[in-house]
N, C-alpha and C positions, 0 to 999 in steps of 0.2 A: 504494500500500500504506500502513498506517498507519503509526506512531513506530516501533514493534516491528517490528527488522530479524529475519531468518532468518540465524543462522549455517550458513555450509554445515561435514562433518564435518571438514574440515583445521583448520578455524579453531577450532570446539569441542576438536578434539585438543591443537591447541598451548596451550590453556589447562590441561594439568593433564598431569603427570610421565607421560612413555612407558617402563614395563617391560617387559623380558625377562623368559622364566625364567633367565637367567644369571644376569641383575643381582638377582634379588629369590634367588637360592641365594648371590650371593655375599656379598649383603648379612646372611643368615643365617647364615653363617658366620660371617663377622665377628664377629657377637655373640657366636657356641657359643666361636668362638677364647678372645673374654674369658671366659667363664663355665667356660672349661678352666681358664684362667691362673691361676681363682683355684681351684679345687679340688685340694688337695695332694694328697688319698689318690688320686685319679685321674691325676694326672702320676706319682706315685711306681708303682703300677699299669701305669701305659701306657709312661714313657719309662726309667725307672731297673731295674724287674724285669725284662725283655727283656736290656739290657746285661748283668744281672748272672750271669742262669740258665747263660749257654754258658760262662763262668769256672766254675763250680762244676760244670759236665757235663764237664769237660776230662778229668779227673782218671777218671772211669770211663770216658770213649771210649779213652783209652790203654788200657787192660788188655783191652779188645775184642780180638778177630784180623780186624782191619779190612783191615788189608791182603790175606789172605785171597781177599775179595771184589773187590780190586782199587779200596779207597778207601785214605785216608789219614783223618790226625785231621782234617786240614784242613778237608778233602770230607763230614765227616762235621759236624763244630762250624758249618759255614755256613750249609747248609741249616736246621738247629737254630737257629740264631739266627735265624733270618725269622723260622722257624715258631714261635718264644717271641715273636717282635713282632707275629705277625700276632693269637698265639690273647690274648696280653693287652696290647697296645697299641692291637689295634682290635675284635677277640669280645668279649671281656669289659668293655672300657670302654667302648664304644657301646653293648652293652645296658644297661648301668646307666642312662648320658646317657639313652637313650631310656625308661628306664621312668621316670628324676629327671623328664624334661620332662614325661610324661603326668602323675605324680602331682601335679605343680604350675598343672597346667593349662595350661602352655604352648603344649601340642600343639593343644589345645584352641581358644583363641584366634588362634592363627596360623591356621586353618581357617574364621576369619572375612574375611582378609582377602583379599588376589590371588593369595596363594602355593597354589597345587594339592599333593595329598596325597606325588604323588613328591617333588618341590621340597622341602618340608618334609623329608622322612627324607633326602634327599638335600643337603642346606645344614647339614643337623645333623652329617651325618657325616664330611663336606668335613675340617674340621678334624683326626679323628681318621686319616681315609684319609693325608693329606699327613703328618702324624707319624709313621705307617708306615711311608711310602714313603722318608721321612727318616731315619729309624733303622735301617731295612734295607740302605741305600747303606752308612750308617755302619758297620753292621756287616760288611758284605761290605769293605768297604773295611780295618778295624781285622782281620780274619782274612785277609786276603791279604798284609797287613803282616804280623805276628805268627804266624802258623802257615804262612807260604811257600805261599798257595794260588795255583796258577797262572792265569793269565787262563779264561777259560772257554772250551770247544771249541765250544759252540754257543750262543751270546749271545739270541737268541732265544728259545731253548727256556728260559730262566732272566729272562727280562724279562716272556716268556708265565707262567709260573707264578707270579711274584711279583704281577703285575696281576690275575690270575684270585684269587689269595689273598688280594687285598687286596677285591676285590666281592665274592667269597663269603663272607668272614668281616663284611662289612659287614650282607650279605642277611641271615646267620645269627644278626645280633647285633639286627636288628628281630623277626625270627619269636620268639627268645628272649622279648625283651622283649612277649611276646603273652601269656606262661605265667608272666610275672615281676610278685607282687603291688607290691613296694614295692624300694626302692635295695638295701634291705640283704639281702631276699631274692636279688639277682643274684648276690651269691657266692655262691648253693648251684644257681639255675637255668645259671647257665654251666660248673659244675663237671665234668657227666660229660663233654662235648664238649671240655674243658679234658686231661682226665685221661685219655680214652679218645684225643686225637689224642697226647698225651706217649709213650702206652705203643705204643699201634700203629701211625702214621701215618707210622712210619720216624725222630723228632724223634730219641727217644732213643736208640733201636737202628736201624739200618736195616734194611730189608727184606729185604734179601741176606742177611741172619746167621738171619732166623726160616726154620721149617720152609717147606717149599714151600705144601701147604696151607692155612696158616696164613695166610702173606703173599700168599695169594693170596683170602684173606677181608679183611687188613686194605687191602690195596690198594683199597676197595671208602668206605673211610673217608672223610669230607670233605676234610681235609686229606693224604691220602695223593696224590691224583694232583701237587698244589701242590709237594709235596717232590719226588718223582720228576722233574717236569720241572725243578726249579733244580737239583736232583745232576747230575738226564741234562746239564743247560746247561753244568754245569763239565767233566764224564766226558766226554760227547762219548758215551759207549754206549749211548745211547737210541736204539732202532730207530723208525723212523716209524709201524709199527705199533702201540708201547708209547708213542709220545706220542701218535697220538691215543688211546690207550685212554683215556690220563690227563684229556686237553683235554677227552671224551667225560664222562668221571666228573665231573669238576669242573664243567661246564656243567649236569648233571641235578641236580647238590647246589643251585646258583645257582638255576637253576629255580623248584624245590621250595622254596627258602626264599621265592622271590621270591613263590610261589603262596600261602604260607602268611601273606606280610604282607597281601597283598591279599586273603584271605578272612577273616582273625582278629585282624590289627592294632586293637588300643583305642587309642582317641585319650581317654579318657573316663580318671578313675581308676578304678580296681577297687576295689568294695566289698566 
């Protein structure tokens, strides 16, 4: 043969860096992580408004007839403090990050190199999911301290809703960012899903207090099955038939959002 040897493929491999999709999502994170650290209004947004909503909701769950229903303030302030960290420590501030990164073209460029289209939404979000997941121990934890909540009757049923809460509010906050022209426009595209899970998704009032009809429309909400399985996780009254209704509802929300970043997701800015 001539000079010009044939490398075989092991030996052309070991010449040049082996990726995962792990490694190239975690290494996108890493970046979103700094690019959080430095954005005030989105830490103030994601980690400080969550802690603060369930102090200032205490005060009207008392004059409720919670007990009534067979909750206490406790049972009622806990699930409410997820559901304030899910809808604005990862809904609301992941769609902002995601429409900030398309208008800057990040989204854009990153789609040049090895990272595939999940990989991207998913190394983006990384960051935000894990500060959820962190703020809602805390808070579970700071309400079982201070409002004497007892351990929970079904730990599953409340490890299952907080997980399904946290990938549904992620899916939700890519589809958003589909409809969302620019940064400052997300405070009015996250709004009605903000406002409409507050008033009927059980955050504010629970579902045992509204009319039967009624809760049995808002039970139908994205975030309405989420709550039901972390109360049912503490109550222990959740029949298997009412969590899967829930696990049922929350998966076709997850779905749906999931169907809608993959058909109408812009990686592009919006002109």
């Amino acid at each position: 043969m001539s000079g010009a040897s044939v490398k075989d493929p092991a030996t052309r491999a070991a010449g040049r860096a082996v990726t995962t999709p792990a490694s190239r999502m975690a290494a996108l994170a890493r970046a979103e992580l700094t690019l959080l650290g430095r954005s005030k209004s989105t830490i103030i947004a994601a980690v400080f408004l969550p802690l603060v909503l369930p102090v200032s909701l205490a005060s009207v769950v008392e004059d409720m007839d919670v007990e009534d229903v067979g909750l206490s303030v406790g049972l009622v302030l806990l699930p409410a403090a997820i559901g304030f960290s899910l809808l604005f420590g990862v809904y609301s501030a992941l769609a902002a990050i995601y429409t900030a990164r398309r208008e800057e073209l990040v989204l854009k460029r990153l789609r040049t190199g090895e990272l595939r289209d999940p990989e991207i939404l998913g190394g983006a979000a990384l960051p935000v999911v894990a500060t959820g997941l962190v703020q809602s121990l805390v808070l579970v934890a700071g309400c079982t301290v201070l409002l004497d909540v007892p351990a929970p009757e079904a730990p599953h049923l409340a490890f299952l809703g907080m997980l399904l809460g946290l990938v549904m509010c992620a899916a939700l906050a890519a589809a958003t960012a589909t409809v969302t022209r620019n940064v400052e426009s997300a405070q009015v595209t996250t709004m009605p899903l903000v406002l409409l899970s507050m008033t009927g998704s059980g955050v504010t009032v629970p579902l045992e207090l509204l009319p039967d009809r009624l809760a049995s429309v808002c039970e139908l909400l994205p975030l309405s099955p989420v709550i039901t399985l972390i109360r049912g996780g503490w109550t222990g009254s959740l029949s298997a038939y009412e969590a899967l209704g829930a696990l049922a509802t929350a998966l076709a929300w997850t779905l749906l959002a999931v169907f809608a970043v993959r058909r109408w997701f812009r990686w592009e800015p919006r002109r």
